[in-house]
PyMOL Python script that loads the backbone (N, CA, C, O; Angstrom):
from pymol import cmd

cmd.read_pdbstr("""\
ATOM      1  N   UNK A   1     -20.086  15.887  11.062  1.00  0.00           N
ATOM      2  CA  UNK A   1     -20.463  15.011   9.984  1.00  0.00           C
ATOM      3  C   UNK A   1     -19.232  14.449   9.267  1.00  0.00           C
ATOM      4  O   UNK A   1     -19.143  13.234   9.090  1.00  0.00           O
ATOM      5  N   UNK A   2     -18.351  15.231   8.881  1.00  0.00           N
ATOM      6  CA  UNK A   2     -17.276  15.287   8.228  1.00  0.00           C
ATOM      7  C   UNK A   2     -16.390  13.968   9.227  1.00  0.00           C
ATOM      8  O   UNK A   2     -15.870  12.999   8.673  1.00  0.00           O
ATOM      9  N   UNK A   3     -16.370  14.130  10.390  1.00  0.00           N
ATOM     10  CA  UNK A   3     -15.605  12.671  11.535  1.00  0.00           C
ATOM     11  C   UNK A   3     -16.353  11.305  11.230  1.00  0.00           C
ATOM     12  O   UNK A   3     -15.764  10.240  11.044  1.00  0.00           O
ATOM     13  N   UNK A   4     -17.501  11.447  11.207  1.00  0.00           N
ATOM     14  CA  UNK A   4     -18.574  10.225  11.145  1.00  0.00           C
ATOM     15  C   UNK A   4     -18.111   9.418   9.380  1.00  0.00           C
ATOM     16  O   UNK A   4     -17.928   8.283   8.942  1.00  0.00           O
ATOM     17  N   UNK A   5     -18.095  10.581   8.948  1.00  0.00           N
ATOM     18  CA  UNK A   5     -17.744   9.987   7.350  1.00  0.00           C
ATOM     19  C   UNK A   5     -16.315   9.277   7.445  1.00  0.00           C
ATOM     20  O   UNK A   5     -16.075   8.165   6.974  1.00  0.00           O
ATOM     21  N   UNK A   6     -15.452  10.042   8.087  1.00  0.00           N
ATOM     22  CA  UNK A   6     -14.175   9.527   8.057  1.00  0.00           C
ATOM     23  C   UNK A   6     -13.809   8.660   9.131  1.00  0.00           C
ATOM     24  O   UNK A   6     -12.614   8.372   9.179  1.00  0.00           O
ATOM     25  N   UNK A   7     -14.465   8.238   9.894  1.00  0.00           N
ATOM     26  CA  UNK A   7     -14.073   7.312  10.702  1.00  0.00           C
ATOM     27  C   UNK A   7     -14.126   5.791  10.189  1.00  0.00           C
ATOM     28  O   UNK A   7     -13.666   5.155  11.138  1.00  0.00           O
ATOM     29  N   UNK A   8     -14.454   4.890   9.167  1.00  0.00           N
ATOM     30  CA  UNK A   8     -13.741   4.001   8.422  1.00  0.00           C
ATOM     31  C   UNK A   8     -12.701   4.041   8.285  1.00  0.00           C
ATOM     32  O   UNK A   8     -11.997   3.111   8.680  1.00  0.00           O
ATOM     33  N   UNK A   9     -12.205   5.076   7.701  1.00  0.00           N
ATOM     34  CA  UNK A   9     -10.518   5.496   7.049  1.00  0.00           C
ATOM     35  C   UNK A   9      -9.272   5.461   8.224  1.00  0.00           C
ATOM     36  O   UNK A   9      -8.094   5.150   8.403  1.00  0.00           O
ATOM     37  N   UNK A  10     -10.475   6.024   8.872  1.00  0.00           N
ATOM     38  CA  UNK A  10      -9.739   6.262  10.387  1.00  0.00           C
ATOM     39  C   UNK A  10      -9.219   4.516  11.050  1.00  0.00           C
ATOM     40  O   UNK A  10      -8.108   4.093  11.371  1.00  0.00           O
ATOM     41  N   UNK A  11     -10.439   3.927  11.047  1.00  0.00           N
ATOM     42  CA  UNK A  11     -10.140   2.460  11.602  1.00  0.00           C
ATOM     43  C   UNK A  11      -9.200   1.777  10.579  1.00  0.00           C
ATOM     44  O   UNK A  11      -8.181   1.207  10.970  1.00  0.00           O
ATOM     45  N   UNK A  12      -9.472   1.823   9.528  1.00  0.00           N
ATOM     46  CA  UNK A  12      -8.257   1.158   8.257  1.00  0.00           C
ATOM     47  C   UNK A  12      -6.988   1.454   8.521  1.00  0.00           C
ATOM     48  O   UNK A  12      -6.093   0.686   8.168  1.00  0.00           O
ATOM     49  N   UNK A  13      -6.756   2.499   9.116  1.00  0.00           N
ATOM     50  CA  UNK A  13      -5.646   3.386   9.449  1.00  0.00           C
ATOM     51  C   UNK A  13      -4.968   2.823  10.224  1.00  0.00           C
ATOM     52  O   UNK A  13      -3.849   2.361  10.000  1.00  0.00           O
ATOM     53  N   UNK A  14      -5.588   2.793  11.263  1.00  0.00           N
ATOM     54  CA  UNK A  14      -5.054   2.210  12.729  1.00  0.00           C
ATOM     55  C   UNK A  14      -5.139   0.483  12.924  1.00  0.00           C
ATOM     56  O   UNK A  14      -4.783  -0.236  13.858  1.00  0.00           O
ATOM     57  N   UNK A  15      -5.658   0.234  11.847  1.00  0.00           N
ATOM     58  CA  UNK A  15      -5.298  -1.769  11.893  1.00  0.00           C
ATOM     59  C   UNK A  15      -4.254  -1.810  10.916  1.00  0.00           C
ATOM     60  O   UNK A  15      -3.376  -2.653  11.101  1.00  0.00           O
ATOM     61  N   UNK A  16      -4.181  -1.140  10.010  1.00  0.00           N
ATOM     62  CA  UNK A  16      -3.045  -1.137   9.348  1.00  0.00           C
ATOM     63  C   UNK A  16      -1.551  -0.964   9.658  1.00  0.00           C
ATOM     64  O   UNK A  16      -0.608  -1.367   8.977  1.00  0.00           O
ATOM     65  N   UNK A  17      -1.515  -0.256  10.869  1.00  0.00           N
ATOM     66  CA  UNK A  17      -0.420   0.649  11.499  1.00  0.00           C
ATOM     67  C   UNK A  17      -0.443  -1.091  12.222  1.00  0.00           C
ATOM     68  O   UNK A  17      -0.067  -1.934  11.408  1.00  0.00           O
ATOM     69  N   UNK A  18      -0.719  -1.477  13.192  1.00  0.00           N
ATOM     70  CA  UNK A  18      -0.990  -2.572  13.971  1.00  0.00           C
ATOM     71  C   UNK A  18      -0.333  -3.762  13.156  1.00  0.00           C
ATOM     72  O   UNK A  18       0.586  -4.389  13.684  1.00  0.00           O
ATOM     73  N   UNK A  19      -0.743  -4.068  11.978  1.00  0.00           N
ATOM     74  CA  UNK A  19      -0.185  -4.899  11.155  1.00  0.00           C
ATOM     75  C   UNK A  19       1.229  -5.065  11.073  1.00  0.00           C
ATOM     76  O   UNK A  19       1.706  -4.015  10.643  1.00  0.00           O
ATOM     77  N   UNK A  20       2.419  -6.218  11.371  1.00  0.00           N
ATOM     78  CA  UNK A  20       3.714  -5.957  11.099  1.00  0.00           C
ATOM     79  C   UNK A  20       3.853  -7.554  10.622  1.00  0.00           C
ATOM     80  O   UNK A  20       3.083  -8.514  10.634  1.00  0.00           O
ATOM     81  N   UNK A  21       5.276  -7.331  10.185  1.00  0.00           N
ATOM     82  CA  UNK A  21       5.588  -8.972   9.875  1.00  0.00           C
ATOM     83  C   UNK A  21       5.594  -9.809  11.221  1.00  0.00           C
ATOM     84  O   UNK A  21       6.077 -10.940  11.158  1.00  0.00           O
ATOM     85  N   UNK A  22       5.164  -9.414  12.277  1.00  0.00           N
ATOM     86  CA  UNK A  22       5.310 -10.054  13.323  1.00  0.00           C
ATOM     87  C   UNK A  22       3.579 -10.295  13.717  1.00  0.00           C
ATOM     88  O   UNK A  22       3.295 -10.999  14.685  1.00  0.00           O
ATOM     89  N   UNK A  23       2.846  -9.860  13.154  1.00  0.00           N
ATOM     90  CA  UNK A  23       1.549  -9.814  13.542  1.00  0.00           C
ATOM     91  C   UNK A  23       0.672  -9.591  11.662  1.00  0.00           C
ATOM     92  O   UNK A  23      -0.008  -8.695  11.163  1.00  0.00           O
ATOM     93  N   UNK A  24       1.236 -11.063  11.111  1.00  0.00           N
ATOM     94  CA  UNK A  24       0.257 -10.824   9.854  1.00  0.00           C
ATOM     95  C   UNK A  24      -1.025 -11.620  10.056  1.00  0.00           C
ATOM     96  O   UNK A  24      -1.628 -11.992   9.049  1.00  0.00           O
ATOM     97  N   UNK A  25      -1.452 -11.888  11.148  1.00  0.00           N
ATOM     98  CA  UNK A  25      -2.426 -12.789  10.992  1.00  0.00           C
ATOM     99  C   UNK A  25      -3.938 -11.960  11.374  1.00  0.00           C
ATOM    100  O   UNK A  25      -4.960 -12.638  11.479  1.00  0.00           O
ATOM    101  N   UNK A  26      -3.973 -10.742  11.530  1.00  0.00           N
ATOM    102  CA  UNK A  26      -4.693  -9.628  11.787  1.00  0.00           C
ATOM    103  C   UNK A  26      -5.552  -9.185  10.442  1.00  0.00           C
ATOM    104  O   UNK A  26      -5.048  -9.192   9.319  1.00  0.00           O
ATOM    105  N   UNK A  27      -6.536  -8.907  10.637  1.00  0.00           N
ATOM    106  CA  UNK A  27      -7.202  -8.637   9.199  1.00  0.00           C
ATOM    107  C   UNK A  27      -8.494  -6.881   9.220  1.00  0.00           C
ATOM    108  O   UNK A  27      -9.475  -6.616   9.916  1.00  0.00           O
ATOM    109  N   UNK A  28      -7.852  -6.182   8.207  1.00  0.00           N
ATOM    110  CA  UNK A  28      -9.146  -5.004   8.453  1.00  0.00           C
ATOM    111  C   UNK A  28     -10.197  -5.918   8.546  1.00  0.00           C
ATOM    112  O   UNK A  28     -10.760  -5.888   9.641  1.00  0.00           O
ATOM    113  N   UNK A  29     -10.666  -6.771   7.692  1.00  0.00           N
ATOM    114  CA  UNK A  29     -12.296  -7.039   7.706  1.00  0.00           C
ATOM    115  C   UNK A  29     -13.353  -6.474   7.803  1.00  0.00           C
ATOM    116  O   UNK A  29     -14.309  -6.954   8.411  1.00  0.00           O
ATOM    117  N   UNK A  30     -13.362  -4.812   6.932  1.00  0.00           N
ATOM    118  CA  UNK A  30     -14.328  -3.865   7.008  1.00  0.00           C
ATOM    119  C   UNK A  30     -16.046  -4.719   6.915  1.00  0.00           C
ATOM    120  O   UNK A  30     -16.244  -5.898   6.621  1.00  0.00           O
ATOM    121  N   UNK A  31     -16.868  -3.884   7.195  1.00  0.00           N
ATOM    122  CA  UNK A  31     -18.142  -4.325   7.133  1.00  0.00           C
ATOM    123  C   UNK A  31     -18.454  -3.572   6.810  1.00  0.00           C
ATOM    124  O   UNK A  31     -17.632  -2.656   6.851  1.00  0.00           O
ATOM    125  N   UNK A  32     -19.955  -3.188   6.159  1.00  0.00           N
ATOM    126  CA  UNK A  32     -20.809  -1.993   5.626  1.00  0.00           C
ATOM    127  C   UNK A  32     -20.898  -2.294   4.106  1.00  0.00           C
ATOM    128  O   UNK A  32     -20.538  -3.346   3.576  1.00  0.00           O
ATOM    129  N   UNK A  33     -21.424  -1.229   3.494  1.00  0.00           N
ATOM    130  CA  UNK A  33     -21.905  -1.248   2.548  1.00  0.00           C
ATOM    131  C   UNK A  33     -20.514  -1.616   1.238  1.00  0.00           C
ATOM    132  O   UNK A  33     -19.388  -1.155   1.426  1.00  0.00           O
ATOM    133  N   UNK A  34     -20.691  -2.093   0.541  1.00  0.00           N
ATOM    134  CA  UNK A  34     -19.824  -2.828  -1.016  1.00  0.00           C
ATOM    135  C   UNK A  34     -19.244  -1.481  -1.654  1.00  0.00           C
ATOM    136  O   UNK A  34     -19.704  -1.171  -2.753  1.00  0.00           O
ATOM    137  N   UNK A  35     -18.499  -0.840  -1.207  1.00  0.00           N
ATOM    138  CA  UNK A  35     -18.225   0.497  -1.614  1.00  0.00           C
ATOM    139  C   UNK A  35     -16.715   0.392  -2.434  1.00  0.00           C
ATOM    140  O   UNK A  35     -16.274  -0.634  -2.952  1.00  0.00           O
ATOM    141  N   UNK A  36     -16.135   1.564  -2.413  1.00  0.00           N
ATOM    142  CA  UNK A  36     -14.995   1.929  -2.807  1.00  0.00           C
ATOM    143  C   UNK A  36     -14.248   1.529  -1.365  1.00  0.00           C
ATOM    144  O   UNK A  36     -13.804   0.382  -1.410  1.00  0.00           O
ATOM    145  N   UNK A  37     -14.057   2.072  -0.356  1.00  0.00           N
ATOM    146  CA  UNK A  37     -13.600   1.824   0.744  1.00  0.00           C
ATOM    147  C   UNK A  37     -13.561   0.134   1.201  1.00  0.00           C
ATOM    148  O   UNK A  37     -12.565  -0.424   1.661  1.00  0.00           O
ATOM    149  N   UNK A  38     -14.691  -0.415   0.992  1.00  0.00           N
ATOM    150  CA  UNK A  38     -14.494  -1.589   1.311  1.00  0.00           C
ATOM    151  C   UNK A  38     -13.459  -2.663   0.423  1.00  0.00           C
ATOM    152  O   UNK A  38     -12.473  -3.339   0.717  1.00  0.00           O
ATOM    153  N   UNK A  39     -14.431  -2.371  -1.093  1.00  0.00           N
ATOM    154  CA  UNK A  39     -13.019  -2.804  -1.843  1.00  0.00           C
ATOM    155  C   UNK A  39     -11.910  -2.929  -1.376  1.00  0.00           C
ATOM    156  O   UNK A  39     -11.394  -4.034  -1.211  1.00  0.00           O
ATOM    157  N   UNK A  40     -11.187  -1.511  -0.996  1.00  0.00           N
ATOM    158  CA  UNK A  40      -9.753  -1.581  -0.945  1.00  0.00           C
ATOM    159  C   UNK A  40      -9.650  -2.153   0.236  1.00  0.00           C
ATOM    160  O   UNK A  40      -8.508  -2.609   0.179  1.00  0.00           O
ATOM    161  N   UNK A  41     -10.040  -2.415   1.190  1.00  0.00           N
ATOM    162  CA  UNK A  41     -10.235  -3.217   2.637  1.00  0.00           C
ATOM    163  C   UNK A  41      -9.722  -4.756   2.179  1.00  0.00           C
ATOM    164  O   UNK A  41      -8.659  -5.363   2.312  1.00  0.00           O
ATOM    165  N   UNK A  42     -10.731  -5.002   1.710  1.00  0.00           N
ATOM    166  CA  UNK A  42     -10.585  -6.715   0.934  1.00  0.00           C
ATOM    167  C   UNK A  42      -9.105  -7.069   0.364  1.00  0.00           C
ATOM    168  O   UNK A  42      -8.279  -7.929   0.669  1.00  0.00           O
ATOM    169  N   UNK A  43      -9.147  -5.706  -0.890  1.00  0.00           N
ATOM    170  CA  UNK A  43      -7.917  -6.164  -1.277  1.00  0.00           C
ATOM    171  C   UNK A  43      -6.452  -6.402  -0.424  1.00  0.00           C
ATOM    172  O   UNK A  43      -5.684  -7.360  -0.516  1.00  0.00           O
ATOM    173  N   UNK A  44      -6.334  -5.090   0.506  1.00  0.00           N
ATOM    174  CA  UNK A  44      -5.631  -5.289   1.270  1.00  0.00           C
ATOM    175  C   UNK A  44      -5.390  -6.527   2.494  1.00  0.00           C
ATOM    176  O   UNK A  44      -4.253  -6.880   2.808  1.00  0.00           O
ATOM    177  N   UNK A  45      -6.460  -7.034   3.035  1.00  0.00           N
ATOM    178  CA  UNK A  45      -7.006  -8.091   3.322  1.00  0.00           C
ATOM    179  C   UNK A  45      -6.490  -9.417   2.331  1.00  0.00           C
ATOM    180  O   UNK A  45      -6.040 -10.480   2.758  1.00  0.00           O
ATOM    181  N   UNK A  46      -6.684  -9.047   0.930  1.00  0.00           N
ATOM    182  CA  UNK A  46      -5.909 -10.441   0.164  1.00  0.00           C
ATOM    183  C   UNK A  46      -4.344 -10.493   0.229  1.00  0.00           C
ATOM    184  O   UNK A  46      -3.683 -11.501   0.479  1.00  0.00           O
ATOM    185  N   UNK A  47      -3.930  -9.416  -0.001  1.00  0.00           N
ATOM    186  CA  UNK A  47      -2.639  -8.703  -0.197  1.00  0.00           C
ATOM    187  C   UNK A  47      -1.815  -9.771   1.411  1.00  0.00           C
ATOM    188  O   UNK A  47      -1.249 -10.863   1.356  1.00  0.00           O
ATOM    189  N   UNK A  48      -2.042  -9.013   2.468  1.00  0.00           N
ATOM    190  CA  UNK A  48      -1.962  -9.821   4.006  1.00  0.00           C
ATOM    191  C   UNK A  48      -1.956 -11.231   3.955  1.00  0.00           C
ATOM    192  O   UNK A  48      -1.156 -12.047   4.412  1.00  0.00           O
ATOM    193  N   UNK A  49      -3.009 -11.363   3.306  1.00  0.00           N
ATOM    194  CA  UNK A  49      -2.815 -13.169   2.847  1.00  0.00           C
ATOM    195  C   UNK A  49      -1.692 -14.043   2.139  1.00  0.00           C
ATOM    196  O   UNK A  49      -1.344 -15.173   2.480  1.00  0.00           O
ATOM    197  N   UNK A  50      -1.167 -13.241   1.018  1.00  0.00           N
ATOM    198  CA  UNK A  50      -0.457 -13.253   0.531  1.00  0.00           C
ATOM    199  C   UNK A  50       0.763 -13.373   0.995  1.00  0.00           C
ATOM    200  O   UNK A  50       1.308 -14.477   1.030  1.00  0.00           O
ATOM    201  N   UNK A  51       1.412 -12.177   1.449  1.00  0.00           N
ATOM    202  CA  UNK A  51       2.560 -11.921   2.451  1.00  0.00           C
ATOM    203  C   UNK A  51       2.731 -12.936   3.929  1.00  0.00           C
ATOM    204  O   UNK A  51       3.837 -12.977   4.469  1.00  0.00           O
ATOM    205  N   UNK A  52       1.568 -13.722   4.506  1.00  0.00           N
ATOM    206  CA  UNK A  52       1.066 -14.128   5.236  1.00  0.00           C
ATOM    207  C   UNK A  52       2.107 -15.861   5.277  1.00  0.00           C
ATOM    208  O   UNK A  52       2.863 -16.420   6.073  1.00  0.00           O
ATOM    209  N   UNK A  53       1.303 -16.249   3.350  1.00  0.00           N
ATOM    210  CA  UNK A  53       2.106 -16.971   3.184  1.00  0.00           C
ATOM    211  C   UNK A  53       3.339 -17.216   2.868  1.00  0.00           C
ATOM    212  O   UNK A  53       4.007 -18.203   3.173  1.00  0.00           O
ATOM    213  N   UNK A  54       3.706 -16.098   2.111  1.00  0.00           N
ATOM    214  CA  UNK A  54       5.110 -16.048   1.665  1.00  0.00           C
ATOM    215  C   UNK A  54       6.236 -16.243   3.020  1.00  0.00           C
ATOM    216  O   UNK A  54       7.171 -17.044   3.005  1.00  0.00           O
ATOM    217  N   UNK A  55       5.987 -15.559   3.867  1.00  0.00           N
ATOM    218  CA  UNK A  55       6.371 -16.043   5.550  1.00  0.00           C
ATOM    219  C   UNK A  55       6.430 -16.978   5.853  1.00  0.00           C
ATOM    220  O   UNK A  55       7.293 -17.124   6.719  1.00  0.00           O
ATOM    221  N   UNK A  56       5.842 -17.970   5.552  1.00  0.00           N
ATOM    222  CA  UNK A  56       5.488 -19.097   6.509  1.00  0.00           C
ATOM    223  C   UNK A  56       6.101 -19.851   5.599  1.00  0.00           C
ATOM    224  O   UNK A  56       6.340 -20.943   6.113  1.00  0.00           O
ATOM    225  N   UNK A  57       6.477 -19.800   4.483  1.00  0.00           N
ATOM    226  CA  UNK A  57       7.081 -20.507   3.616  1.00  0.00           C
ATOM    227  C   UNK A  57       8.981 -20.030   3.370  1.00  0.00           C
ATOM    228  O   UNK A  57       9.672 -20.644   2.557  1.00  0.00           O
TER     229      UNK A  57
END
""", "prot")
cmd.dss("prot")
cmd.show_as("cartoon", "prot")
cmd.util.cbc("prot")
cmd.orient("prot")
């Protein structure tokens, strides 16, 4: 039960790791329920955007 719960965290984890300045165009894009977890998905997700542009500029 305890894996099933944590396997979000788990995927956030591992797209995050994936993410470099060489590959900002990648996005968590969690799905599921409007939670705490997702929140921080998004934000991080804006955050990427951010940095995304600052690059390209």
């Amino acid at each position: 039960m305890a894996g099933r719960a944590l396997r979000p965290v788990a995927a956030v984890t591992d797209t995050a790791r994936r993410i470099s300045d060489m590959n900002l165009d990648e996005r968590l894009a969690l799905t599921g329920p409007d939670d705490e977890l997702h929140r921080l998905a998004d934000t991080f997700d804006t955050m990427l955007d951010r940095l995304q542009r600052a690059f390209a500029t």
